[in-house]
C-alpha positions in Angstrom: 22.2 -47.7 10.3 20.2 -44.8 9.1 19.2 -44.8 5.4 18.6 -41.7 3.3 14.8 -41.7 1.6 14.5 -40.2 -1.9 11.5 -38.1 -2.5 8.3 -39.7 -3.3 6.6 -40.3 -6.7 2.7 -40.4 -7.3 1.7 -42.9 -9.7 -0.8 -45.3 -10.8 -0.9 -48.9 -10.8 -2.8 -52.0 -11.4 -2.5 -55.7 -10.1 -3.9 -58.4 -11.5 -6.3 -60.7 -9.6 -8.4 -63.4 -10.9 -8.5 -62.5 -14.5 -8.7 -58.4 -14.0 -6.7 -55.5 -13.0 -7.2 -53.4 -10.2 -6.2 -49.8 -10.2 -4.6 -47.9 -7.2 -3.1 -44.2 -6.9 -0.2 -45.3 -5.0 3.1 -43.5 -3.8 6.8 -44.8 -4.6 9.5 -43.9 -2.7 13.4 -45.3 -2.9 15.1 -45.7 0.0 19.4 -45.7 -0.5 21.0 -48.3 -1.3 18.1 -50.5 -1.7 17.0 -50.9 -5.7 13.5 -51.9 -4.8 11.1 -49.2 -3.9 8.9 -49.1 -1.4 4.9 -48.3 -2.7 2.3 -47.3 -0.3 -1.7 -47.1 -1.5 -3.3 -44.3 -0.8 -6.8 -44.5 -3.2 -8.2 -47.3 -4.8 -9.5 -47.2 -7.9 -10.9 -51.1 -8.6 -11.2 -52.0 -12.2 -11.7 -49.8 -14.7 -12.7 -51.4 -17.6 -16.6 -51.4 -16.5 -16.4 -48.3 -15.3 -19.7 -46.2 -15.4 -20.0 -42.2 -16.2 -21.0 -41.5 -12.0 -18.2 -43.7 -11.0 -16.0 -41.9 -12.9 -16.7 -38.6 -11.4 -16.4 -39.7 -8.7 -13.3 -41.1 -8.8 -11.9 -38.1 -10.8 -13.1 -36.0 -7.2 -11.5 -37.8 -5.1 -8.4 -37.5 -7.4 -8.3 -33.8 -7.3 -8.4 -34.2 -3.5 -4.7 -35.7 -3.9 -3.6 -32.2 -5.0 -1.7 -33.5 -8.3 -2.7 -32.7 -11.6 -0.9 -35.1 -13.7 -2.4 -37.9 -12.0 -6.1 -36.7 -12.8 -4.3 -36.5 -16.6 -3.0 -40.1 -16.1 -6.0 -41.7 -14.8 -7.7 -40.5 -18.1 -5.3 -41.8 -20.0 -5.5 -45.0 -18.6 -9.5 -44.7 -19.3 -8.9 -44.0 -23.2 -6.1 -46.6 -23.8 -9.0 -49.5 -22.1 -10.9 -47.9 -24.8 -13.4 -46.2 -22.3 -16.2 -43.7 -24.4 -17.7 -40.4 -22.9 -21.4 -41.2 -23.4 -22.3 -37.2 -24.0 -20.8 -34.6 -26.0 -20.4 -32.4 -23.1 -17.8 -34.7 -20.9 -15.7 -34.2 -24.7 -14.9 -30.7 -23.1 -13.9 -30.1 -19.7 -12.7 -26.7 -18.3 -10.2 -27.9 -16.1 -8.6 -25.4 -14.0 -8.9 -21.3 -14.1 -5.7 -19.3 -13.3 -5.1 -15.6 -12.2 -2.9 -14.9 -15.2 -2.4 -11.3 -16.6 -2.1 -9.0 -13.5 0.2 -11.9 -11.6 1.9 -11.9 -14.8 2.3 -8.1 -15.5 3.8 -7.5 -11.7 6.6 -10.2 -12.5 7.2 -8.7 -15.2 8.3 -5.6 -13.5 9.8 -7.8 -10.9 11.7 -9.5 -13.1 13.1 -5.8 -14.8 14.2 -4.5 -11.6 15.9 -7.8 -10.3 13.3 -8.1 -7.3 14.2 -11.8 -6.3 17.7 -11.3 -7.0 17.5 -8.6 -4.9 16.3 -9.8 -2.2 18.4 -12.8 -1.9 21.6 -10.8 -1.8 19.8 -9.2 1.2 18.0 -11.6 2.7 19.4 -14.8 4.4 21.8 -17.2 3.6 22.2 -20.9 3.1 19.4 -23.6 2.0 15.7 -23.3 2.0 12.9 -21.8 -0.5 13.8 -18.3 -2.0 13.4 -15.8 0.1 12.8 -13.3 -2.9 10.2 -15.6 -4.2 8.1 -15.8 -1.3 8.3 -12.0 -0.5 7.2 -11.6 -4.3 4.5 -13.5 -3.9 3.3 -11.9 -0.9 3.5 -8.5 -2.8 1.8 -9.5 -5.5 -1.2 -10.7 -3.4 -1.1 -7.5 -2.0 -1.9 -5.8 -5.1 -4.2 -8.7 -6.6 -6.5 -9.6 -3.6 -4.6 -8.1 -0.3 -6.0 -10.7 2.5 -4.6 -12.6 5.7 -1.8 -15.0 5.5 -4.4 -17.5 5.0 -6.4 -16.1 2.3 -2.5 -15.6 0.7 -1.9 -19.2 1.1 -5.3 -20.0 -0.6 -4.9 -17.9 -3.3 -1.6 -19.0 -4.9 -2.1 -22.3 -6.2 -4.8 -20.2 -8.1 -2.1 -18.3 -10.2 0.4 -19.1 -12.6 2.8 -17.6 -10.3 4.1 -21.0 -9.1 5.6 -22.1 -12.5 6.8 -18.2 -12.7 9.0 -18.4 -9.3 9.8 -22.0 -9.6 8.2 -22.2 -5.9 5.2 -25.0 -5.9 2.2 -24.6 -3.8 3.5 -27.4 -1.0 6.8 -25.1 -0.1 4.7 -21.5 0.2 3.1 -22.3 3.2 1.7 -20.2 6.7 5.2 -21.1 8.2 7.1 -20.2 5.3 5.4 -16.7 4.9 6.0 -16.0 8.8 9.2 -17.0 8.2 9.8 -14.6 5.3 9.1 -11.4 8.0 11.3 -12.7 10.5 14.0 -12.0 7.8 12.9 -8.5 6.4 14.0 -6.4 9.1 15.8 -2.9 8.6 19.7 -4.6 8.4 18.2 -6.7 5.4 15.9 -4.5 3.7 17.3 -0.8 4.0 19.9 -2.5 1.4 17.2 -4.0 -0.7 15.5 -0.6 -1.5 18.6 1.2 -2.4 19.2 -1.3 -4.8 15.4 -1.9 -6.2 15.4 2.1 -6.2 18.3 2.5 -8.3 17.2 -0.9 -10.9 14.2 1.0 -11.2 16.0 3.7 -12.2 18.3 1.9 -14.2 15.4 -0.1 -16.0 12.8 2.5 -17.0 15.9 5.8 -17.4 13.8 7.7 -14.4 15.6 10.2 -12.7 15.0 11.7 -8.6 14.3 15.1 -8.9 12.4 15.3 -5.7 11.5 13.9 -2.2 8.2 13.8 -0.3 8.2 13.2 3.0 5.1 12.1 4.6 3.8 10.1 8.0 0.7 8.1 8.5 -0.6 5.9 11.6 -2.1 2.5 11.7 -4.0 1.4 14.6 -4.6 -2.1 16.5 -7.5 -3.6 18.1 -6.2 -4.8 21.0 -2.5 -4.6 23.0 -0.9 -7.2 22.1 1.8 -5.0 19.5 4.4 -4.5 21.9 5.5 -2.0 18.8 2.4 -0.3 19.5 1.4 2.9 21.5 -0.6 5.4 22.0 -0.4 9.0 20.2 -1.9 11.3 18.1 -4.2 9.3 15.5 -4.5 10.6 12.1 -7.3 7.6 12.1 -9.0 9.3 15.3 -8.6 6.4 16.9 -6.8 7.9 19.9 -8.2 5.4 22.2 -6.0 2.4 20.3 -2.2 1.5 20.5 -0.5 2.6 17.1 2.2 2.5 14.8 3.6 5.3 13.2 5.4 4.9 9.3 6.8 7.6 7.3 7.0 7.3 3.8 9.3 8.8 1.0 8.6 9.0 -2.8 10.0 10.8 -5.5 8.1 13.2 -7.8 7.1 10.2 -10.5 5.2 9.0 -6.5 7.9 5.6 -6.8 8.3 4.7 -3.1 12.3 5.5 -1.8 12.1 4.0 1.3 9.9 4.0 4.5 10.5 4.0 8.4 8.4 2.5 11.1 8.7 3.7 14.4 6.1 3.3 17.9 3.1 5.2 17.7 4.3 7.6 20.0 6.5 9.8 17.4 6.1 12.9 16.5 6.1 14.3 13.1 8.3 16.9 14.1 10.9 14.0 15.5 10.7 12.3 12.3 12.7 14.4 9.7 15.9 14.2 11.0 16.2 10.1 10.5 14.4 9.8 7.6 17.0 12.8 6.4 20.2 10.9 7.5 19.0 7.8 5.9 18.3 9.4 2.7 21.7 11.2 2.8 24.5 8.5 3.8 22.6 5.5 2.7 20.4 6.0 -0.6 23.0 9.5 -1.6 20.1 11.5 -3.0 20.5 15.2 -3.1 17.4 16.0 -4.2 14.9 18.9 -2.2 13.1 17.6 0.1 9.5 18.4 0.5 7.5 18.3 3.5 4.4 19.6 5.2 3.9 22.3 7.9 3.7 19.3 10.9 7.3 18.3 9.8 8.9 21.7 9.1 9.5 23.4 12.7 12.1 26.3 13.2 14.5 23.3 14.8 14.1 21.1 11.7 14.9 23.7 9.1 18.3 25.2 11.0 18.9 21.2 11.3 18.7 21.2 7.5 20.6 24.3 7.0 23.6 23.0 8.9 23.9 19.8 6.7 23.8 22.4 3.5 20.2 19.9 3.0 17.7 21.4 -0.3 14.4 21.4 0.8 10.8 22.9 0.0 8.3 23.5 3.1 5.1 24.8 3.9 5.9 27.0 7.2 4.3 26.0 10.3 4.3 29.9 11.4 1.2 31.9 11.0 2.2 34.6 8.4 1.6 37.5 11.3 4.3 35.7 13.6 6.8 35.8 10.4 6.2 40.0 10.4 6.6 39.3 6.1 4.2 41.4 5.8 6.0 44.6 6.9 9.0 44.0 4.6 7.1 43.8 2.0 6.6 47.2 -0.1 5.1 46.2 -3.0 1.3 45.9 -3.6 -0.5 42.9 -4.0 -1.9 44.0 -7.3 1.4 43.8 -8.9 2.5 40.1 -7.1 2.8 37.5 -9.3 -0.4 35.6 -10.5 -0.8 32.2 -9.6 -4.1 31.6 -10.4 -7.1 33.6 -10.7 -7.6 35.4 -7.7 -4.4 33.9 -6.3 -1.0 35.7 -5.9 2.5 35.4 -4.6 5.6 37.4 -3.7 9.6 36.4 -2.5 11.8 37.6 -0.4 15.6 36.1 -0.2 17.1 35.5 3.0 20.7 33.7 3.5 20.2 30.6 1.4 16.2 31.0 2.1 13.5 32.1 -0.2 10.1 33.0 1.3 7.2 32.6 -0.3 4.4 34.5 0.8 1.4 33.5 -1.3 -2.4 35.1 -1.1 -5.2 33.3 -2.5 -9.1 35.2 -2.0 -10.6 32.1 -2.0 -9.2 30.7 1.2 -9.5 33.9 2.8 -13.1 34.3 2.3 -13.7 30.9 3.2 -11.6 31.5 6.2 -13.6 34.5 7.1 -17.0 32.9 6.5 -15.9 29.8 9.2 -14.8 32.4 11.7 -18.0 34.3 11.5 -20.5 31.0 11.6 -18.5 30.2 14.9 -19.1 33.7 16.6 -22.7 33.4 15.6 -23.4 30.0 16.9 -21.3 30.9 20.0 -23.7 33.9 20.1 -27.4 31.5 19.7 -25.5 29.2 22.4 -24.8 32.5 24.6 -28.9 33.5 24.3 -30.3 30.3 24.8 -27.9 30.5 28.4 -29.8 33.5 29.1 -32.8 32.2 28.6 -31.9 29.1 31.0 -31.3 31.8 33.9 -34.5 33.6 33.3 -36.0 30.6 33.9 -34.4 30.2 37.3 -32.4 26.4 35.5 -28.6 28.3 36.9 -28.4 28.4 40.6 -25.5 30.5 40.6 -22.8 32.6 39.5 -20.0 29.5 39.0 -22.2 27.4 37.2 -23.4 30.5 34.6 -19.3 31.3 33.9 -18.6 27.7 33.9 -21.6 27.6 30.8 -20.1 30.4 29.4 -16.7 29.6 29.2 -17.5 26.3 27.5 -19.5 27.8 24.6 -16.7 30.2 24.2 -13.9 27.5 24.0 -15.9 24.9 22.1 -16.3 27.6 19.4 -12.9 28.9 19.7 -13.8 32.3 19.5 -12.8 33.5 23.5 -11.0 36.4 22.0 -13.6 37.7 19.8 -16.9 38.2 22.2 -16.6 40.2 25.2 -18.3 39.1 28.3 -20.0 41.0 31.7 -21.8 39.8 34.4 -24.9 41.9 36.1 -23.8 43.0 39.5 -27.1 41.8 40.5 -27.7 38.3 39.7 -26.8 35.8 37.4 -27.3 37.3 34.5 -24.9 38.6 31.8 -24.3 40.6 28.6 -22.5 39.8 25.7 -21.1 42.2 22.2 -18.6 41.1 19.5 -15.2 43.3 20.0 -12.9 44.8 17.2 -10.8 42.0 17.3 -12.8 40.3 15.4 -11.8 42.3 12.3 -8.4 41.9 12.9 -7.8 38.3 11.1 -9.1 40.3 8.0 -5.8 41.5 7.1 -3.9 37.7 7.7 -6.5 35.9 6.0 -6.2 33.6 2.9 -1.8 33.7 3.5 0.7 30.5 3.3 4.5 30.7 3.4 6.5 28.5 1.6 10.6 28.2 2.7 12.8 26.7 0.1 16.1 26.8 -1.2 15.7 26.4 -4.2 16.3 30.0 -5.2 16.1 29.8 -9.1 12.2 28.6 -9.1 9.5 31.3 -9.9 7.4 32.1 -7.0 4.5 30.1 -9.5 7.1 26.7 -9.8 7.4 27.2 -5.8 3.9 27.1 -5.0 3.4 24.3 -7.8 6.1 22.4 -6.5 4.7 22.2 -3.5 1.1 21.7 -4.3 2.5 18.8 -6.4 3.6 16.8 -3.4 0.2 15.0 -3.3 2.2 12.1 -4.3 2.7 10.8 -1.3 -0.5 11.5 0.4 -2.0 9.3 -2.7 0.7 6.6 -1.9 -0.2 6.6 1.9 -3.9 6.3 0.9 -3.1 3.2 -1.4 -0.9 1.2 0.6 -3.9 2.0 3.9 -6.5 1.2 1.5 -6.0 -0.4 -1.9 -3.1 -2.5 -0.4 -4.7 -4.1 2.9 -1.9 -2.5 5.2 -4.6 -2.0 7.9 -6.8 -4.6 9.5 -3.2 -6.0 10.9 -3.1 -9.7 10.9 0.2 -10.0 12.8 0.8 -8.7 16.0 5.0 -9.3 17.0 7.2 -6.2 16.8 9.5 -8.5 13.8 6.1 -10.0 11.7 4.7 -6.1 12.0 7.6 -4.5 10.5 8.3 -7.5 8.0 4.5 -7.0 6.8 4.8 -3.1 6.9 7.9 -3.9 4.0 5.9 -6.3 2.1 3.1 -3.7 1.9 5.6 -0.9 0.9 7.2 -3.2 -2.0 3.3 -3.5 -3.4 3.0 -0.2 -3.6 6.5 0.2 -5.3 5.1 -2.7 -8.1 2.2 -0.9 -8.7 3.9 2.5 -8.9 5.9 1.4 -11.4 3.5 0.1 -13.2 1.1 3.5 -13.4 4.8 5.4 -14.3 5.5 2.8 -17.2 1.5 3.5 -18.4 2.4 7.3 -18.3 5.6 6.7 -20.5 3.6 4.7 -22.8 1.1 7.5 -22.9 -2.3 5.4 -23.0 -4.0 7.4 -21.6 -5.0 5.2 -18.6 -5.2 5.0 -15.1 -3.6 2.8 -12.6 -6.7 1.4 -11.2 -8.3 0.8 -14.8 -5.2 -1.0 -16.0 -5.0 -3.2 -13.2 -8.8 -4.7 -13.5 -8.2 -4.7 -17.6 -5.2 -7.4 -16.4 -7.4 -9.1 -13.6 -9.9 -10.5 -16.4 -6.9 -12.0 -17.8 -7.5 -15.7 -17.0 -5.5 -19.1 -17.7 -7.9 -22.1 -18.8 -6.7 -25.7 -18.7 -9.2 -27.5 -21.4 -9.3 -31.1 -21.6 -10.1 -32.3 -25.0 -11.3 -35.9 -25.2 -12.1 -38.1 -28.4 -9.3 -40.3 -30.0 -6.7 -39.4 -27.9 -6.8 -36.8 -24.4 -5.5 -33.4 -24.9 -5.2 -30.8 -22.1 -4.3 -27.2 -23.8 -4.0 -23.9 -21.7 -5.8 -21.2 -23.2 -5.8 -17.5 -21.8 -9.3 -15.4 -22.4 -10.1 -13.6 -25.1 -8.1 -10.0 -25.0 -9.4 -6.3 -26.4 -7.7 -3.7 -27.4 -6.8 -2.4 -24.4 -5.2 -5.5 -23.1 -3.0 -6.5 -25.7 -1.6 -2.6 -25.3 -0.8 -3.8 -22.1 0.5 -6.9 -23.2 3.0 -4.8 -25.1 3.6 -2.1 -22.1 4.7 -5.1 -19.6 6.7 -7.2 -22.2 4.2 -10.1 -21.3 4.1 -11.5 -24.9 5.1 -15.5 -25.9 8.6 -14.6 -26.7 9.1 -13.1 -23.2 8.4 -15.9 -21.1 3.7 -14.8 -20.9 1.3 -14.8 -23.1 
């Protein structure tokens, strides 16, 4: 008959033999029904009461080896009650442990206010087993702290004071259970967790949507193993490598909404429309949406139009194609003044507003690039002539062939007219009046919105301000560790892609609480100020053992953060 075994206890214990006791660390484990537990040795520790200052050193090493602090506390116990004495002043003091305290700490905190574990549990699966929410918050966490492999995250949480924080011990967050943990955060599951962590965060801190940015990035693979993976236009220019493709979606305060991953084969122009729907019927925001001039085709703003959608675009239509220009009578001198030497004017259409803004800047330097392009097209043209003077072109198809890749490499075909000796190879060359032409189109953007009572100056502003999420791409790519890829199935690359987005959404939070608080202090600064936050275990020897947890020594700067991320005594930190 099968019989249930109880979990194991570490302990030490002595037997007597011949007049002494001899020490062992030994496990004890109950089986059911049977009242006498069954011990198994697994260190001796021989006698201990002629023990020796390198003996016990040694012994306390191989202690630590066993992975279980109290018995390191218990062996010392057992030292001091067979009246053992530290011959040195030094072995009084002994730093036991160091702990990654503060920054873990101040990203629970901000878990903990917008219900993260909670959330994610509702979400996640059900039935027995770790917490999923724990583990995922412990992955995001390390993504913030010290973004690695799953084997550098598996290293670095017995390091932290996370374990007594999500009740989840060192021996149950393993490799497996981390793998696991992707398998599970798949669209079904976590499209439901962000609507809810979006609206706790705006429950929690009283932030209100006023705005969406839209965004996509790529992240390439060494390698084809990704089945997710393909090849397409590479923002990394890495065109030669499979990809992924992600959007992204923030709100004006850059808190992440939601993201999307699809094969790297999207285009930015196919992108809008579920991104759009999934904003819409699942999150229920309203707000404009905001995206570049890749995203906003002709197709993609009528699409908006139909579903009555707000929206703020840059438009992908050069401003000569648009023929604005000939509608509008007024002067430039009497647009509206942006900046200096930058100016703007509307006109209404339907439920449209254009924006035609000029800035002299941009057209100068526009002007400036065109011109250095005809005039090393024009030193590439000579030193071709030169060639065939020489007698280095042998004929006609090879000089044209020459000449039409200067011409396209510069991009400036339309501007240099071209004729070829009747005798010969050789050629002439003069700049035509095209070339003045751009002149008048220089230094122009449109902006399409439909947000009609803006200023053309809020318009262009708003816009401008939508750097947000081209900062949150740049963070999660960088900062966060999204890219090198250490998994490579279609589920683990889209579970990782999540983890990587909720790190970002932690740290967000955290640079929009630091705003509120106004202190005057960037995200990046605050988070190394709460990184030399550490947790000491001291043991104290003399009379009696002690073992007292101190944390280092804080400035001014880190008890205000103390106070921003409620990580004081009485809240469960400091």
């Amino acid at each position: 008959m099968y019989s249930r075994q109880l979990p194991s206890i570490m302990m030490i214990r002595d037997k007597p033999r011949r007049g002494h006791q001899y020490w062992s660390v030994v496990t004890s484990r109950r089986i059911a029904d049977n009242p006498k537990p069954r011990e198994q040795t697994i260190l001796y520790l021989g006698r201990l009461d002629n023990i020796d200052e390198p003996r016990r050193l040694d012994l306390e090493r191989k202690i630590r080896e066993l992975a279980e602090p109290t018995i390191l506390n218990e062996f010392r116990a057992k030292l001091y009650s067979l009246g053992y004495k530290f011959p040195s002043p030094i072995s009084a003091l002994t730093v036991e442990e160091v702990y990654d305290y503060g920054l873990p700490l101040a990203l629970h905190k901000v878990c903990e206010d917008i219900q993260f574990v909670d959330v994610v549990n509702k979400h996640g699966y059900k039935g027995g087993g770790h917490s999923l929410g724990a583990i995922v918050e412990a992955m995001a966490i390390h993504r913030v702290s010290d973004p690695g492999s799953h084997r550098d995250l598996i290293r670095w949480y017995p390091t932290t004071t996370l374990p007594g924080y999500l009740r989840l011990k060192p021996d149950e967050f393993s490799y497996v259970s981390t793998l696991r943990a992707l398998d599970y955060l798949q669209p079904k599951h976590t499209i439901p967790m962000q609507i809810e962590l979006y609206d706790n965060i705006r429950s929690a801190y009283g932030h209100k949507c006023d705005r969406l940015d839209i965004d996509l990035t790529s992240s390439y693979f060494e390698g084809w193993e990704c089945l997710l993976a393909k090849l397409g236009y590479s923002r990394d220019h890495r065109s030669d490598r499979p990809q992924i493709v992600i959007g992204f979606v923030v709100d004006q305060e850059g808190i992440l909404v939601t993201h999307k991953v699809w094969p790297g084969n999207r285009t930015d122009a196919t992108s809008l429309k579920p991104l759009n729907r999934l904003l819409k019927d699942e999150f229920k925001l309203d707000c404009p949406r905001v995206v570049d001039r890749g995203i906003a085709t002709a197709e993609n703003l009528e699409y908006m139009d139909r579903r009555k959608e707000r929206y703020l675009v840059a438009l992908r239509a050069k401003i000569k194609s648009t023929k604005l220009l000939d509608e509008i009578t007024v002067p430039r001198s009497k647009w509206e003044e942006i900046s200096e030497g930058e100016f703007a004017i509307s006109i209404a259409k339907g439920r449209r507003k254009y924006v035609v803004n000029w800035n002299s800047e941009v057209a100068e330097t526009n002007r400036k690039g065109r011109m250095a392009k005809v005039r090393k097209a024009e030193k590439k043209l000579k030193e071709l002539k030169k060639k065939i003077s020489e007698g280095r072109i042998s004929s006609r198809k090879e000089r044209d062939e020459e000449i039409g890749h200067i011409l396209k490499k510069n991009k400036v075909r339309r501007f240099i007219n071209i004729q070829g000796d009747r005798k010969g190879f050789g050629f002439r060359f003069e700049r035509n009046t095209k070339l003045d032409d751009p002149n008048q189109y220089e230094g122009y953007q449109v902006f399409v919105t439909t947000e009609k009572h803006l200023t053309e100056k809020e318009i262009v502003s708003s816009y401008r301000a939508r750097d947000e999420v081209e900062k949150a791409i740049e963070t999660v790519k960088g900062a966060l560790g999204l890219r090198p890829m250490y998994v490579w199935t279609k589920e683990h690359v889209i579970g990782q892609i999540f983890v990587c987005a909720q790190a970002y959404q932690l740290r967000s939070v955290m640079a929009m609480r630091l705003k509120q608080a106004n202190l005057g202090m960037s995200i990046n600064d605050a988070l190394w100020k709460l990184d030399r936050l550490k947790a000491v275990n001291i043991v104290v020897t003399g009379d009696e053992m002690q073992v007292i947890r101190k944390v280092t020594t804080m400035n001014k700067n880190q008890m205000a953060l103390v106070d921003i991320f409620k990580m004081q005594e009485g809240n469960g930190g400091l």
